[in-house]
N, C-alpha and C positions, 0 to 999 in steps of 0.2 A: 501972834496973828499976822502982824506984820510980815515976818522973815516966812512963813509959809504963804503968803500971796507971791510973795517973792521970786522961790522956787519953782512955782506953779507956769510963772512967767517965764522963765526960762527953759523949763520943760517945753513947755508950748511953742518957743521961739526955734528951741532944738531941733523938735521935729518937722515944724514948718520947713526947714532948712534943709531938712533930709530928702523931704520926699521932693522936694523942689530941685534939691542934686540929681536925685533917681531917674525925676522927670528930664532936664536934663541931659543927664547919661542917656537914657532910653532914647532921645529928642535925635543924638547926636550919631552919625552912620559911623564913624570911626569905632567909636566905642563898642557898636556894636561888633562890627568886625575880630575887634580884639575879644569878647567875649567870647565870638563864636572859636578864635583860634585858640581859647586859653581852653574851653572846651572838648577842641578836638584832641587837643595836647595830651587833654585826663584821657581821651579815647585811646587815640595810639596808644601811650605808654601803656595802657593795661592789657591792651591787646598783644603788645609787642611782650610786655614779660609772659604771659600768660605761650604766647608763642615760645619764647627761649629756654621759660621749663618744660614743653614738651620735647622742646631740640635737644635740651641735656640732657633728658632719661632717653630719649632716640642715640644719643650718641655713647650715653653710659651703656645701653646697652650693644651697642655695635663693639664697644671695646671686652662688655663679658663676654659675650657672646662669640665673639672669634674665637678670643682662649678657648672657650666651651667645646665650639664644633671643632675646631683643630685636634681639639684630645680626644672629643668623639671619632674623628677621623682616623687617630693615628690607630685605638684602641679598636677601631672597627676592623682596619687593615691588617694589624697582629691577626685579629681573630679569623680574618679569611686567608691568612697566610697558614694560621697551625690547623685548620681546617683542610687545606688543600692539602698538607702534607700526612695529614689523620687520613683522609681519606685515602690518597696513595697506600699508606701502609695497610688500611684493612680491606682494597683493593687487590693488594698483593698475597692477604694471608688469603683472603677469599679464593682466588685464583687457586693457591698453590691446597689448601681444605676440599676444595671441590677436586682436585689434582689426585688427591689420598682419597677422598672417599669412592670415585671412579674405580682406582686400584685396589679400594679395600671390596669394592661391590662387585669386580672382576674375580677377586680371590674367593668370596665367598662362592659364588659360580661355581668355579674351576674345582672347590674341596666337594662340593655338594655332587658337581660331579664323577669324581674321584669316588666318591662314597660310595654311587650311587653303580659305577661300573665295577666297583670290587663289590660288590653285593651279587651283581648278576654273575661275576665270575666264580664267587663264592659258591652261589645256589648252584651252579654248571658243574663246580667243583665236587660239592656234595653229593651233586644228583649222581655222578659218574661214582665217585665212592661207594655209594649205597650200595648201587646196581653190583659195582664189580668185588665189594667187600661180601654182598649177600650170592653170588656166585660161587668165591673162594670159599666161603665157609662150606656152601652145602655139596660143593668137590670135595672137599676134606673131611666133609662127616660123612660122605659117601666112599671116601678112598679108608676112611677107619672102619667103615663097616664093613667092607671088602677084606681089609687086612684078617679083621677079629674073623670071619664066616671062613676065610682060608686056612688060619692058624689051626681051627679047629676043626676042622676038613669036613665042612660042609659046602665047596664049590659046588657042588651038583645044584642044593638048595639056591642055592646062591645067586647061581646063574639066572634062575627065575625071578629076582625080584625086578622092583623096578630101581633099586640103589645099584645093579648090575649092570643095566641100561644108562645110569649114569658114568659110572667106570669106564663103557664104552662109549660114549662122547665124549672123557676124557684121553684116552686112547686115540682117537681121532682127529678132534681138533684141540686136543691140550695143548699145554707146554712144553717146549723141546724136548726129543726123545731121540735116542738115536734109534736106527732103523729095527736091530737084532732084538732091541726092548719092546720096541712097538708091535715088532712082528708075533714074538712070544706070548705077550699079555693079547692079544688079540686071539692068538689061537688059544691064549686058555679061556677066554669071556665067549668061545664061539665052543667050546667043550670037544674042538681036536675034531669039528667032524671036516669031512674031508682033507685030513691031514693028519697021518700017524705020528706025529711026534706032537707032545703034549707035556708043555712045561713041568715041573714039579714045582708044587704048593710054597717049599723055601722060597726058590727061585721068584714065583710070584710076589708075594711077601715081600720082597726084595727092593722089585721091581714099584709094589705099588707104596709101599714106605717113600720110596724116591720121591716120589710124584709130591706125595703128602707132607714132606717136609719142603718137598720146594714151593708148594702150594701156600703151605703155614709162611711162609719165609715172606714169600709175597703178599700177601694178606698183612704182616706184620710189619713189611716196607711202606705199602700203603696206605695201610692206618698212621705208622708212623708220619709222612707225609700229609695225610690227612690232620693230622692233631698240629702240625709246624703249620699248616696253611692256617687252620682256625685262630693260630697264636697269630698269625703274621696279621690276620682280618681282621680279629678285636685288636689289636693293636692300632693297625690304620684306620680306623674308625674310631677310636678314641682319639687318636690324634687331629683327625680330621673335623671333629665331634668339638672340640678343642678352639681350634682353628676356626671355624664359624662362628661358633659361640663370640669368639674374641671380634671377627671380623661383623659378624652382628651389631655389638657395643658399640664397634667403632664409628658404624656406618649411622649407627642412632645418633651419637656422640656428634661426629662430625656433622651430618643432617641437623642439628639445631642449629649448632656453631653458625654453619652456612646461614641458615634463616635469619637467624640474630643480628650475626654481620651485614645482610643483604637491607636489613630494614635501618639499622645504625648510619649503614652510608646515604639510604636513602636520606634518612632524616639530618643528615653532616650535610649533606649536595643541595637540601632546601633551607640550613642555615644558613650554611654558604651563600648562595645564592642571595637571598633575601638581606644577607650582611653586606655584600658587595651593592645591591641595589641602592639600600642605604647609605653607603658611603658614598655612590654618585652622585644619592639627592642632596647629601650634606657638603658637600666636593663644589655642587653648582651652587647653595646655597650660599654658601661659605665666600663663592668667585662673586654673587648678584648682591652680595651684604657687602662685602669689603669694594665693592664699586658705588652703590648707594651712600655706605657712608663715607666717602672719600666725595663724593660728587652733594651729598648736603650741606647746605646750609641754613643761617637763620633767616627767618624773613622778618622774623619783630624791627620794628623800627619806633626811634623817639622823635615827637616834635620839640625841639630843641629853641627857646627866646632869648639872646642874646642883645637886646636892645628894646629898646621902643616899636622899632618898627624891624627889626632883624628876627625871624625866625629858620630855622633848618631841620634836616630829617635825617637822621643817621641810626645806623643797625645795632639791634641789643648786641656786644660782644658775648661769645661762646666760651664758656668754664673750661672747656678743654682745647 
């Protein structure tokens, strides 16, 4: 019991002792001073680290960050350099496609019309054939029936038809005759009137065989002629038939090509562009960063007690 009165007593005398320090302390303006500096100390210092880790992730990043935009820089630059020369080149096929297709669009023209004037001269061809092939024939089937009505010495009959009337506008304005032939066969298609001398029938014969084989002869140059034009026309029309077809193709062909290419450069001229844009903003970016971080620094600062009465302020140092 004793030894616990004991304790009690100097618990008691303990605390009397403390708060009478406390008081005191509190009493004394020094002390307070010091409180308030040891105080502000805990302020700075936490302000000040709290400041020097924002300044070292600011300046970690100013040093990725360069690296970063410098590769973005260089990789942007490449990319507007093979761009400019992309586009040069489908610039130049372009030019030289539309160059072809021009010349293929001019060719098709030129065959189409080619086609189109051997067609007309064809049908002018024909027309003249027809006429003059159906001419020759019904001279020649009129100079045979002359022949056959003489052989058989029906002239008298003869002279009455109207294949007699033919005979004589061949006589007249036929083909070359010399004069003693012309004169003959005319006095016999006129049956000798007013004129006593009157062919004989051989002699007619003779006369109008000539006519009839020169007339066949002709007819068969003609035709011949005729059949070598018609070869020479399907010919040139197949060729030319040919020829558009192909220069058609081409004109389609190259006509995409052209579109394909025109819309390729457009879309390279707005990468370009846009890439180059970018590289300026990262260009100035790159010049306002590397001057920022070159011109930061910390602003944390420590209050610093070195004595009793000695305190100072100096700057958090910077990791890098």
């Amino acid at each position: 019991m004793r030894v616990l009165v004991s304790l009690a007593l100097l618990l008691a005398s303990a605390s009397a002792l403390d708060v009478a320090n406390q008081a005191k302390s509190e009493a004394n303006p020094i002390r307070k001073v010091v409180n308030m500096l040891q105080n502000m100390q805990k302020k700075v210092t936490a302000e000040g680290a709290k400041e020097q880790t924002l300044f070292d992730k600011f300046m970690c990043y100013c040093k990725n960050s360069d690296s970063t935009l410098a590769a973005s820089i260089a990789s942007g630059e490449n990319k507007v350099s093979e761009l400019e020369t992309s586009i040069k080149a489908n610039v130049a096929e372009k030019a030289q496609l539309e160059q072809q297709l021009k010349a293929a669009q001019v060719g098709r023209v030129e065959a189409k019309d080619a086609m189109s004037s051997a067609t007309s001269l064809r049908e002018k061809e024909s027309s003249v054939f027809a006429k003059e092939s159906a001419e020759l024939k019904a001279n020649i089937g009129a100079l045979g029936g002359a022949i056959a009505a003489v052989s058989k010495g029906m002239s008298g009959a003869f002279l009455q038809t109207s294949t007699a009337a033919i005979v004589r506008k061949i006589a007249l304005t036929g083909p070359n005759m010399n004069d003693v032939d012309r004169q003959d066969l005319m006095a016999f298609l006129s049956g000798g009137h007013g004129n006593s001398y009157v062919p004989q029938s051989g002699q007619i014969s003779g006369i109008l065989q000539t006519l009839k084989d020169e007339m066949s002869k002709s007819l068969a140059d003609s035709t011949a002629d005729e059949n070598a034009s018609i070869k020479s026309y399907d010919g040139l029309m197949a060729s030319k038939t040919k020829q558009v077809n192909a220069l058609t193709a081409a004109i389609e062909s190259k006509s995409q090509r052209v579109g394909n290419l025109g819309v390729k450069i457009a879309m390279q001229v707005n990468d370009r562009d846009d890439t180059a844009e970018a590289v300026g903003e990262d260009t100035k970016f790159l010049g306002d960063l590397a001057k920022n971080c070159k011109t930061k620094q910390p602003s944390g600062m420590i209050l610093s007690r070195h004595g009793p009465w000695k305190w100072s302020l100096s700057l958090i140092p910077s990791k890098f």
